[in-house]
C-alpha positions as a Markdown table, in Angstrom:
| # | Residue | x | y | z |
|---|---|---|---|---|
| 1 | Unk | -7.7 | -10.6 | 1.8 |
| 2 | Unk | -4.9 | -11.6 | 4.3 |
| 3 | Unk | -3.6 | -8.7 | 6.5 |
| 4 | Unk | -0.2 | -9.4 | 5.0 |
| 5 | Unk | -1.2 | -7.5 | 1.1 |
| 6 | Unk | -2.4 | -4.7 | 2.8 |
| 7 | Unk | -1.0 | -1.4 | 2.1 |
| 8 | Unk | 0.0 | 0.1 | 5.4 |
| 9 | Unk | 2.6 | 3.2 | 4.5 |
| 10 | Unk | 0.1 | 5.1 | 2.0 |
| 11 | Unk | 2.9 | 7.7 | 1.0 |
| 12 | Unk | 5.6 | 5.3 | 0.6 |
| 13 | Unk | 6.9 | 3.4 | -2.8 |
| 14 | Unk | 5.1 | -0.5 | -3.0 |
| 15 | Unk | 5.9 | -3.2 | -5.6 |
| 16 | Unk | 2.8 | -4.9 | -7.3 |
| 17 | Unk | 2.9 | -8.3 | -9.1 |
| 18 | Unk | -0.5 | -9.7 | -10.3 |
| 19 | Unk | -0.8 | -13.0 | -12.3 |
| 20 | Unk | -4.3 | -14.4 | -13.6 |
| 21 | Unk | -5.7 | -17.3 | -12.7 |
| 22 | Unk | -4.4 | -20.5 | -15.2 |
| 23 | Unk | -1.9 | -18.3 | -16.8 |
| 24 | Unk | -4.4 | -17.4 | -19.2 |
| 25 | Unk | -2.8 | -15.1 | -22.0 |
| 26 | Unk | -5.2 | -12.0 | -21.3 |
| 27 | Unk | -2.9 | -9.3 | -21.9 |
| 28 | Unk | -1.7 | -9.8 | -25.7 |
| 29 | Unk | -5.1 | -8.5 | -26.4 |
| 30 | Unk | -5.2 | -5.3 | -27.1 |
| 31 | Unk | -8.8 | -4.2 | -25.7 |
| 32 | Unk | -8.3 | -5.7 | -22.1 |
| 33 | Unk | -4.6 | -4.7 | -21.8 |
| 34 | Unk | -5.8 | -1.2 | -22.7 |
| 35 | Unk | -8.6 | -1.6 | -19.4 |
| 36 | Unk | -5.9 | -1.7 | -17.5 |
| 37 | Unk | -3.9 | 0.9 | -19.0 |
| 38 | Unk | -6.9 | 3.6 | -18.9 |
| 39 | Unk | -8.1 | 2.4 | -15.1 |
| 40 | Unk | -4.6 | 3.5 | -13.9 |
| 41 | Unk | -4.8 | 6.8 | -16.3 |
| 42 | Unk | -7.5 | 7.8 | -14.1 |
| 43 | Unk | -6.9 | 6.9 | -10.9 |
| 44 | Unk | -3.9 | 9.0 | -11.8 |
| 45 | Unk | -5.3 | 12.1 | -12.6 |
| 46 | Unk | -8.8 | 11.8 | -9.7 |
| 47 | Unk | -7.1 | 9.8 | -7.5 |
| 48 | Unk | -3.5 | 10.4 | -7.2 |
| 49 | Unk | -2.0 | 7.2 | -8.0 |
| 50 | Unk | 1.9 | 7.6 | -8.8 |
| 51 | Unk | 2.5 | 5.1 | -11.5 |
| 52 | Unk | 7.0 | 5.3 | -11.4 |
| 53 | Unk | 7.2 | 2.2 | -14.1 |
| 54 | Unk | 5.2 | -0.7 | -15.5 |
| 55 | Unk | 5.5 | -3.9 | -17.4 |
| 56 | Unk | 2.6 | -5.8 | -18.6 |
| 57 | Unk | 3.9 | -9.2 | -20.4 |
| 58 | Unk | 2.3 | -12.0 | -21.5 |
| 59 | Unk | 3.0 | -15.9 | -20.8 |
């Protein structure tokens, strides 16, 4: 991973975009959007990730 996507200010706000590789439609099923959903649930409550807003969209 290039120095450049690192998070250096650990208590400040960041912006995340991700995209999948080929564009593939993942996310308009319901089983792996909800992964996603219940991975930042916990990392919310043990590890105390701040989630302000989201969007998850497919192509």
């Amino acid at each position: 991973m290039s120095a450049k996507y690192k998070i250096r200010d650990q208590h400040g706000q960041n912006f995340l975009t991700c995209t999948i590789c080929g564009w593939v439609d993942l996310f308009s099923r319901s089983e792996y959007r909800n992964i996603i959903l219940e991975s930042w649930k916990y990392c919310s409550h043990h590890k105390g990730l701040q989630i302000w807003g989201y969007v998850i969209m497919t192509t």
